[in-house]
MINUMAR-946559 format. One line per field, with one value per residue (C-alpha): x, y negated, z; residue in three letters; chain; residue number from 1. Coordinates in Angstrom, 2 decimals, padded with zeros to 5 digits. Layout:
N
x <- (X, ...)
y <- (Y, ...)
z <- (Z, ...)
res <- (ALA, ...)
chain <- (A, ...)
n <- (NUM, ...)
This chain:
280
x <- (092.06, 088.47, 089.94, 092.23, 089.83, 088.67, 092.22, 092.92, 089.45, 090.34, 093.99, 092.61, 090.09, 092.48, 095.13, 092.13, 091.37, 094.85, 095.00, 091.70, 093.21, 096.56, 094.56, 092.83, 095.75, 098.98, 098.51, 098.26, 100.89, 103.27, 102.52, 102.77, 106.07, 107.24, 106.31, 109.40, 110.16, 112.37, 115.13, 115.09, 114.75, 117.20, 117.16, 117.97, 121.48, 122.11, 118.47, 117.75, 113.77, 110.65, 110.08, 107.56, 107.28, 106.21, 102.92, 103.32, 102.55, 104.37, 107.61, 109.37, 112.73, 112.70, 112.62, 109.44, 105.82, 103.23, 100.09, 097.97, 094.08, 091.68, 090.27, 091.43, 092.54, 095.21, 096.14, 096.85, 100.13, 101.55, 104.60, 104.55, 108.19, 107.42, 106.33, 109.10, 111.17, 110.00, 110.33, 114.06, 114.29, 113.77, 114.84, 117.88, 119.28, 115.58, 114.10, 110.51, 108.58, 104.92, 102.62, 099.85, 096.34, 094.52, 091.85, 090.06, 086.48, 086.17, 084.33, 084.34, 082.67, 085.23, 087.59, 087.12, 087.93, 091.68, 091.89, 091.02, 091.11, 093.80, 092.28, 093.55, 094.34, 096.46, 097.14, 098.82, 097.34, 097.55, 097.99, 095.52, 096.33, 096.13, 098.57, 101.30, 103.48, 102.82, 103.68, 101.08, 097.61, 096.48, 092.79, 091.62, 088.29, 087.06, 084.92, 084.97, 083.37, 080.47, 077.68, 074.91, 072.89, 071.70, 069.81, 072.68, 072.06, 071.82, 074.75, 076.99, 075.34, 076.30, 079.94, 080.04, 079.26, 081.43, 084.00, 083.13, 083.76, 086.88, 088.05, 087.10, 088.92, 092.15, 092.47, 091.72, 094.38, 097.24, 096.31, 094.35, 097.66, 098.90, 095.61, 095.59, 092.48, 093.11, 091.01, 092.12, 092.02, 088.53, 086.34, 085.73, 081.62, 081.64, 084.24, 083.64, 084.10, 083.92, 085.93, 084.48, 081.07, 080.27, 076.81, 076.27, 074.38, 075.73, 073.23, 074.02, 077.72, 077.17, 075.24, 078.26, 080.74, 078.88, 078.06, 081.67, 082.92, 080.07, 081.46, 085.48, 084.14, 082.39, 085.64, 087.48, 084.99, 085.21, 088.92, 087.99, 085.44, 087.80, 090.49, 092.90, 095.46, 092.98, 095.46, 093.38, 093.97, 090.80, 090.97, 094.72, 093.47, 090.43, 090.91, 089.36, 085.81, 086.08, 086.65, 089.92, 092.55, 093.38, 096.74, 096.24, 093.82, 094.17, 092.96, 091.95, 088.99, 088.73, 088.74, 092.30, 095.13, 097.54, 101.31, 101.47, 098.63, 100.47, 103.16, 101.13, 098.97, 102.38, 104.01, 101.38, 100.96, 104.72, 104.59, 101.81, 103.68, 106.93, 105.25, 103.24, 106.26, 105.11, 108.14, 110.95)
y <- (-065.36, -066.82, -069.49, -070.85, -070.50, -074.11, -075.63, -073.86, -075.59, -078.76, -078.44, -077.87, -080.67, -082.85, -082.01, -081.91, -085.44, -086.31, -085.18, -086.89, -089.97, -089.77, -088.81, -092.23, -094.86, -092.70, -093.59, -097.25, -097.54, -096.04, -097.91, -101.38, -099.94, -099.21, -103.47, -105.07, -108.60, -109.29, -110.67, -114.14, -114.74, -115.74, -119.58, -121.11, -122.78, -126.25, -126.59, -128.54, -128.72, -128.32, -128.97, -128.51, -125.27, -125.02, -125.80, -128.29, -126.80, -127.87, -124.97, -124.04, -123.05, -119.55, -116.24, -115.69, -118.52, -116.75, -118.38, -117.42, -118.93, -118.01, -119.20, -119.27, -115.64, -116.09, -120.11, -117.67, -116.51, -119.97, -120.21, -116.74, -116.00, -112.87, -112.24, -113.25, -111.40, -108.11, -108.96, -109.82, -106.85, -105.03, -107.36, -109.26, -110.96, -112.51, -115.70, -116.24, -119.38, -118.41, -121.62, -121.20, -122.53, -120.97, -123.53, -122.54, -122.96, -122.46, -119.95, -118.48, -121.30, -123.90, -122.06, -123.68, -127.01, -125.98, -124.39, -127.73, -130.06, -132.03, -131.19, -132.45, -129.55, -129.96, -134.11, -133.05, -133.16, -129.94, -130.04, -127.72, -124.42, -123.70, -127.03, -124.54, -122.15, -119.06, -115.45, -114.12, -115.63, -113.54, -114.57, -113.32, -112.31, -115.29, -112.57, -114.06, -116.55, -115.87, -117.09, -116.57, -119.51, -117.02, -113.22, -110.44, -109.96, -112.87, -114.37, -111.19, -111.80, -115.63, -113.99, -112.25, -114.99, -117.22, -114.79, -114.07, -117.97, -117.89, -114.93, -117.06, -119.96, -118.33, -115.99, -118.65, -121.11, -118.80, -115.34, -112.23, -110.47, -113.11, -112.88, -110.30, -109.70, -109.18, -107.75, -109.41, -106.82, -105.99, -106.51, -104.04, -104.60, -104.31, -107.19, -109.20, -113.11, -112.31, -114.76, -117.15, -116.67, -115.04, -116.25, -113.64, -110.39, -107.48, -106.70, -109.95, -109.09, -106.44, -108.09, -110.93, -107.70, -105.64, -108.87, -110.02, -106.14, -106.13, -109.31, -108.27, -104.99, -106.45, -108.53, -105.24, -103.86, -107.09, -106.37, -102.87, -104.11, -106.99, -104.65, -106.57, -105.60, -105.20, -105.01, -103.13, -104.30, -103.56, -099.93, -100.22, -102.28, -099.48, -096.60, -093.43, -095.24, -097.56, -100.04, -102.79, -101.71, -103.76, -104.94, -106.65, -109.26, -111.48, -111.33, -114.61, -114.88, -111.01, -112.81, -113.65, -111.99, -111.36, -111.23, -108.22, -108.80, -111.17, -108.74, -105.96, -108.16, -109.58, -105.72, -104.95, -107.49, -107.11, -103.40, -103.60, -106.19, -103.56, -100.54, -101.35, -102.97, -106.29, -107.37, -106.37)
z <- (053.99, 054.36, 056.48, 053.53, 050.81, 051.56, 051.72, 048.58, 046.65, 048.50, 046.79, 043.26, 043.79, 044.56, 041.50, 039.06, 040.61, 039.99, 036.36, 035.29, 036.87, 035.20, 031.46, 032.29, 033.36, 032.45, 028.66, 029.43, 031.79, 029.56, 026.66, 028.51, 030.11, 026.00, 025.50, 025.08, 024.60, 021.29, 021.19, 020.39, 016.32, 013.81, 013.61, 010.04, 010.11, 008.01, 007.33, 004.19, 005.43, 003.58, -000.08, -002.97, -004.79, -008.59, -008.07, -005.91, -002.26, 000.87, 000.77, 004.26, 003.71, 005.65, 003.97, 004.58, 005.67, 007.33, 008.59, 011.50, 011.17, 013.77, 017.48, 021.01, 020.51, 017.91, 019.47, 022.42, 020.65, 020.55, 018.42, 017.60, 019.14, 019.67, 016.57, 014.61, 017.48, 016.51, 012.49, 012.99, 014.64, 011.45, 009.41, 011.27, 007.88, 007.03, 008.33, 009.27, 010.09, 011.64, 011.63, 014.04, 012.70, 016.19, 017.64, 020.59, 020.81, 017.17, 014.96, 011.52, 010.19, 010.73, 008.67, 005.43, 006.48, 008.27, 004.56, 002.29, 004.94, 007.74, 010.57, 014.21, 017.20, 020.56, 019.84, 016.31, 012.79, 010.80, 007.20, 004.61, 004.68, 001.29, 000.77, 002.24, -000.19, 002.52, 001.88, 004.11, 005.31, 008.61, 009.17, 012.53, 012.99, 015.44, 016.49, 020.45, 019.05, 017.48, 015.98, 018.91, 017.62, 015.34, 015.84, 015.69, 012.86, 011.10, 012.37, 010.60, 007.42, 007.70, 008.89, 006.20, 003.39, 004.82, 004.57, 001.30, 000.18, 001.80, -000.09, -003.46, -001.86, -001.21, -004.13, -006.37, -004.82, -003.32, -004.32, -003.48, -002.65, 000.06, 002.27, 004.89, 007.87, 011.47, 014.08, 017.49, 020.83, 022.07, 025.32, 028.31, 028.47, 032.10, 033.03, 030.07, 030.95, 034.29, 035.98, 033.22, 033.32, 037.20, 036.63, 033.52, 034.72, 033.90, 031.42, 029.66, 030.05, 027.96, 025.77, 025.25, 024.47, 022.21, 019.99, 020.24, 019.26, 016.29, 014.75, 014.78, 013.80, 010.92, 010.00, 009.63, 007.09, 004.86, 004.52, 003.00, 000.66, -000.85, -001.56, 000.75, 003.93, 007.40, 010.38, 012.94, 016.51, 017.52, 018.08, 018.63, 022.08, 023.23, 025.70, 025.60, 026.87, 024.16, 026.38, 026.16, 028.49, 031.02, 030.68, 027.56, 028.95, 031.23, 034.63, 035.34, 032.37, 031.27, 028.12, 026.11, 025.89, 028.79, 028.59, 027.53, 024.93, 022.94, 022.78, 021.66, 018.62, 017.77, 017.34, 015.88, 012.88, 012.94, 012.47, 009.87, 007.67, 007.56, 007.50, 004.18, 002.93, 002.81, 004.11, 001.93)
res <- (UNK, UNK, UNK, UNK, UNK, UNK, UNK, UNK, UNK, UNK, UNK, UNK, UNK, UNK, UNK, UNK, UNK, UNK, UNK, UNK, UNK, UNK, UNK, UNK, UNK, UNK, UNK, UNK, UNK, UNK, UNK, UNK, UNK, UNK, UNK, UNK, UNK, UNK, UNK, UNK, UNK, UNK, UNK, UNK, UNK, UNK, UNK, UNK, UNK, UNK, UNK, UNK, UNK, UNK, UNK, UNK, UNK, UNK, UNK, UNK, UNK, UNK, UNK, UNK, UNK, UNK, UNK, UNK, UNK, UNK, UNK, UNK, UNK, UNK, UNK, UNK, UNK, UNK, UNK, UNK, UNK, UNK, UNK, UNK, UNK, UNK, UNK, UNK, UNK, UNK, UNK, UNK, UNK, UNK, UNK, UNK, UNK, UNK, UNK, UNK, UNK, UNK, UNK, UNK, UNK, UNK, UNK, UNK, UNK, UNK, UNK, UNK, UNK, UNK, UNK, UNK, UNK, UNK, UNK, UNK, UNK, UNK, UNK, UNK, UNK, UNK, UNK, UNK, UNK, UNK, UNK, UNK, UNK, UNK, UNK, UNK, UNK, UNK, UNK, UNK, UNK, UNK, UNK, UNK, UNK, UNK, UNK, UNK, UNK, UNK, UNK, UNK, UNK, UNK, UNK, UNK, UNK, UNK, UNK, UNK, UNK, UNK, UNK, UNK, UNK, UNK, UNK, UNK, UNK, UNK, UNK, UNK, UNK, UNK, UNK, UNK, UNK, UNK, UNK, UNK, UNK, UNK, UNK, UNK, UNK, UNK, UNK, UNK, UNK, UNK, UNK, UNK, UNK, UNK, UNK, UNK, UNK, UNK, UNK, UNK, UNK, UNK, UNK, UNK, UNK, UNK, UNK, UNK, UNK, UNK, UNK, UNK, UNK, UNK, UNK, UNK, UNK, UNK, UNK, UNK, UNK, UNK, UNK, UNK, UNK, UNK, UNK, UNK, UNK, UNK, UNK, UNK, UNK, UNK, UNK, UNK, UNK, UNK, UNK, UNK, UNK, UNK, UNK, UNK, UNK, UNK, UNK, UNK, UNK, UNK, UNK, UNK, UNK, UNK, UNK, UNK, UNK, UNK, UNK, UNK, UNK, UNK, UNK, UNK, UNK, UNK, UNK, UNK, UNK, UNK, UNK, UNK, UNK, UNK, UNK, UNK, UNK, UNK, UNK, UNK)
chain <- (A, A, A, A, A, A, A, A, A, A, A, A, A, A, A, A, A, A, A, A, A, A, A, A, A, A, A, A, A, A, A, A, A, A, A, A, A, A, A, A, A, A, A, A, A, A, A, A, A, A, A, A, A, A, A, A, A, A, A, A, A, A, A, A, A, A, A, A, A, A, A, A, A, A, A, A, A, A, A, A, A, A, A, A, A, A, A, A, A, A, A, A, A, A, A, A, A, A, A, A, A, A, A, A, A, A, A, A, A, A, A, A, A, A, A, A, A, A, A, A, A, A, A, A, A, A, A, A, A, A, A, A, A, A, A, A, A, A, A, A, A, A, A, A, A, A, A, A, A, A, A, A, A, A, A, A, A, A, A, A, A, A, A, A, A, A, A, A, A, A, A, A, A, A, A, A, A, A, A, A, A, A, A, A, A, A, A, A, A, A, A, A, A, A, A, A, A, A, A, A, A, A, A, A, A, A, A, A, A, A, A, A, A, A, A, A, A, A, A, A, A, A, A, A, A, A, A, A, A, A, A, A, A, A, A, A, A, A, A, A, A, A, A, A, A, A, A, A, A, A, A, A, A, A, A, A, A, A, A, A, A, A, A, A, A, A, A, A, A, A, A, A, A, A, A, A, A, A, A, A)
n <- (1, 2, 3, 4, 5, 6, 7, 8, 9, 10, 11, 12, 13, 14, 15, 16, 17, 18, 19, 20, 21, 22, 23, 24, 25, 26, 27, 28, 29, 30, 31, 32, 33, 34, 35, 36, 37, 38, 39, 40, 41, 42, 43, 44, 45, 46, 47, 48, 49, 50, 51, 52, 53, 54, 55, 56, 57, 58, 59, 60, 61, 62, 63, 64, 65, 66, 67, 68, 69, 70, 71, 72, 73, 74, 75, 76, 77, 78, 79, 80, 81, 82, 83, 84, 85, 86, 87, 88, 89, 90, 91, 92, 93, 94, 95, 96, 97, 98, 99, 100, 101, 102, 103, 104, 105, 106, 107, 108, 109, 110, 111, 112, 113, 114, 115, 116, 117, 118, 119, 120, 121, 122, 123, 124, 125, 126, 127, 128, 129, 130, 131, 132, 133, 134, 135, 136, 137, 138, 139, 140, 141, 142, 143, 144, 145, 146, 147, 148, 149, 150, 151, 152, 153, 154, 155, 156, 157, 158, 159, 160, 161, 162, 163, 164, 165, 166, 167, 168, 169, 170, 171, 172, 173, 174, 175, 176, 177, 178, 179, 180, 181, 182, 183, 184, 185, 186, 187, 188, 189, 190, 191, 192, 193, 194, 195, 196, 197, 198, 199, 200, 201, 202, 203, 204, 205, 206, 207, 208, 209, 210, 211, 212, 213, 214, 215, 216, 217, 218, 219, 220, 221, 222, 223, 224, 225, 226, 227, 228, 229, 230, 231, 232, 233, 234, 235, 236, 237, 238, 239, 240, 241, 242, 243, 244, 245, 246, 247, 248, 249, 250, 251, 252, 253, 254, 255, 256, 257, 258, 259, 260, 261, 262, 263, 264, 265, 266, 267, 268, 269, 270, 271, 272, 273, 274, 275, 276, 277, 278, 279, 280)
């Protein structure tokens, strides 16, 4: 018996070793296996084009407007197919046109002026936001871009006002009720920018990570204190470490969203928007 009690602890070694790996990856693998693509959504038929509303804003003729406003993170999602994908998927009878205000590069500060302003992205001019008769307004938190000129934090409490005008802004001009927050996915603080920054140590890695987390963290929390809609993709995106799984960012800058990513944000916001009945 003596002679197998070492095959025996090598056995359980190696199926204890097995189910801490499996509690680690299983739950990501399955949940990118359970990311779908939508189907492709409903297209209007004998479109009349836009037109002006009461008050004179720029009217789409879909169901439903919604516009995205934030950096390279939400510009990442494109024309938002997949987004309006997975709304017609609830909603097959509805329409939905998705304008994406996303510039990369950009921070929280610039905001304001794709709000009152045309501004000029991708060799196109963008109208004012708040020109547009939207339903919804999804700010993203811009929080991979943020404002390191400044201490830690500093640079949240200059977040934070600016978030504050923008609240004025937009309530005052389109509504409290239309404006909605969005917390984009998060960063793994060991891989963060890697393939974009190799020359970062992995101290200042860190650093870059935590920073970027605080800011999209501190997003979230404005959302509460307004009184308005905060769709949390944040802590949607962490594993059990608290660190962004894998899948959802791309491998080639540990940065944006992969693929998969932009499927998960979009099912999320898409989720968010039907499960609070936004979306009627």
């Amino acid at each position: 018996m003596k002679h197998l009690l070492p095959k025996v602890l090598a056995l359980i070694l190696s199926v204890a070793i097995i189910i801490y790996l499996g509690s680690l990856y299983l739950p990501a693998f399955l949940e990118k296996q359970a990311l779908k693509v939508p189907p492709p959504y409903k297209r209007l038929e004998n479109v009349q084009g836009i037109s002006a509303s009461s008050e004179g804003k720029i009217k789409y003729p879909q169901d439903y407007t919604i516009v995205l406003l934030g950096d390279s993170m939400t510009e990442t999602l494109g024309n938002a197919d997949e987004l309006r994908g997975y709304l017609n998927q609830y909603f097959p009878d509805k329409t939905f046109e998705v304008l994406n205000y996303g510039y990369g590069s950009t921070n929280i500060m610039s905001a304001k002026e794709r709000l009152t302003q045309t501004t000029h992205h991708a060799d196109r001019d963008f109208r004012p936001i708040l020109d547009i008769d939207f339903d919804f307004l999804i700010i993203e938190s811009f929080g991979h871009n943020p404002l390191s000129e400044y201490p830690l934090e500093e640079g949240i409490k200059k977040q934070t006002e600016t978030l504050d005008d923008i609240f004025s802004l937009v309530s005052t001009e389109s509504g409290k009720q239309k404006l909605i927050f969005l917390s984009t996915i998060g960063t793994d603080k060991n891989t963060y920018a890697k393939k974009e920054k190799p020359e970062l140590t992995l101290e200042q890695r860190q650093q870059w990570a935590e920073e970027r987390n605080r800011y999209i963290q501190n997003h979230l929390s404005q959302a509460k204190f307004y009184g308005i809609p905060g769709i949390d993709v944040f802590s949607a995106s962490l594993d059990s470490a608290g660190q962004v799984k894998s899948y959802l960012v791309r491998d080639d800058d540990n940065i944006h969203p992969s693929p998969s990513g932009v499927l998960f944000i979009s099912k999320k916001i898409a989720d968010f928007l039907i499960e609070n009945k936004l979306v009627k």
